[in-house]
C-alpha positions, -999 to +999 in steps of 0.1 A: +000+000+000+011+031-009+019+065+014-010+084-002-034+053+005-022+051+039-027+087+048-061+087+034-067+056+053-056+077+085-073+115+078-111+100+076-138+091+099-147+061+079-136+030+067-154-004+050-142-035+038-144-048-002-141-076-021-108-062-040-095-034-014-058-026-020-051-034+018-055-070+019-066-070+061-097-050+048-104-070+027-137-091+023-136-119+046-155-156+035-162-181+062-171-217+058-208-211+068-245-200+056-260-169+061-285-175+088-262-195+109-232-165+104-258-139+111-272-159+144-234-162+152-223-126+150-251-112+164-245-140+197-206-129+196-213-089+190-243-090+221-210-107+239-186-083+228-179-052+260-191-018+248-212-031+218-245-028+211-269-047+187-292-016+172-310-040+143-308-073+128-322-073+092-324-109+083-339-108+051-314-076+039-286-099+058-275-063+076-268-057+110-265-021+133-242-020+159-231+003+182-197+009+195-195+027+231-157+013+245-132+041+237-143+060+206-176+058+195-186+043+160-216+031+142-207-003+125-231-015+097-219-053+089-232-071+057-237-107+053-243-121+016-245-161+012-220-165-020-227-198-023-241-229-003-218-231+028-195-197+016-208-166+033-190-134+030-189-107+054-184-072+054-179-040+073-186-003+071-172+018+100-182+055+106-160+068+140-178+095+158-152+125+162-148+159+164-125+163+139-129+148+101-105+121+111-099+094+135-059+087+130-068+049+116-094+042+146-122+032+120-097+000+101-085-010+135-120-017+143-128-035+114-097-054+120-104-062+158-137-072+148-126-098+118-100-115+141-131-123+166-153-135+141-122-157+127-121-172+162-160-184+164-165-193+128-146-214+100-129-189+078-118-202+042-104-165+026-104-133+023-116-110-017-121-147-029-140-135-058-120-100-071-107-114-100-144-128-109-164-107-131 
């Protein structure tokens, strides 16, 4: 990733993850899984998870609302799209609640805290599995 990317990653308020981002941690993320059982399972880990709270569950949009109180506040949308039977991506988007027009990185960090939880309670198998796919 290059310096300009980097700073523009650190002078905003909000970050979100893609299927072909050019920083590979945000990235997004495919676990071994369907979509009702990943969104019963995040929404169990998130309602677990200190200073987080679950706004709205969308099941049939496969979106959920959460709430971020520990440290800096955020508002965390995180989308869940079945790819395939058994191959369910997830994804973030990450709006920090500041002041200023910037949170110095807080926003990725976030997303990256919350990925390595998820990759803990269910089976990941990649991450921007189907960039190259048109």
């Amino acid at each position: 990733m290059g310096a300009i990317q980097k700073l523009k990653g650190i002078l905003t308020n909000h970050s979100e993850t893609r299927e072909n981002h050019t920083e590979e941690s945000l990235r997004s993320r495919y676990y071994k899984t369907t979509n009702k059982n990943a969104m019963k399972a995040l929404q169990e880990l998130f309602n677990k998870m200190e200073g987080v709270t679950v706004k709205s569950v969308s099941e049939e949009h496969g979106e959920m609302a959460l709430q971020v109180n520990k440290g800096r506040k955020a508002f965390v949308i995180v989308t869940v799209i079945s790819v395939r039977p058994f191959e369910t991506a997830v994804d973030f988007s990450v709006t920090t609640e500041t002041k200023l027009p910037f949170d110095f990185g807080y926003s990725r960090q976030l997303i990256k805290q919350m990925y390595e939880r998820i990759d803990k309670s269910m089976i990941y198998i990649g991450s921007g599995l189907n960039s190259e796919k048109k």
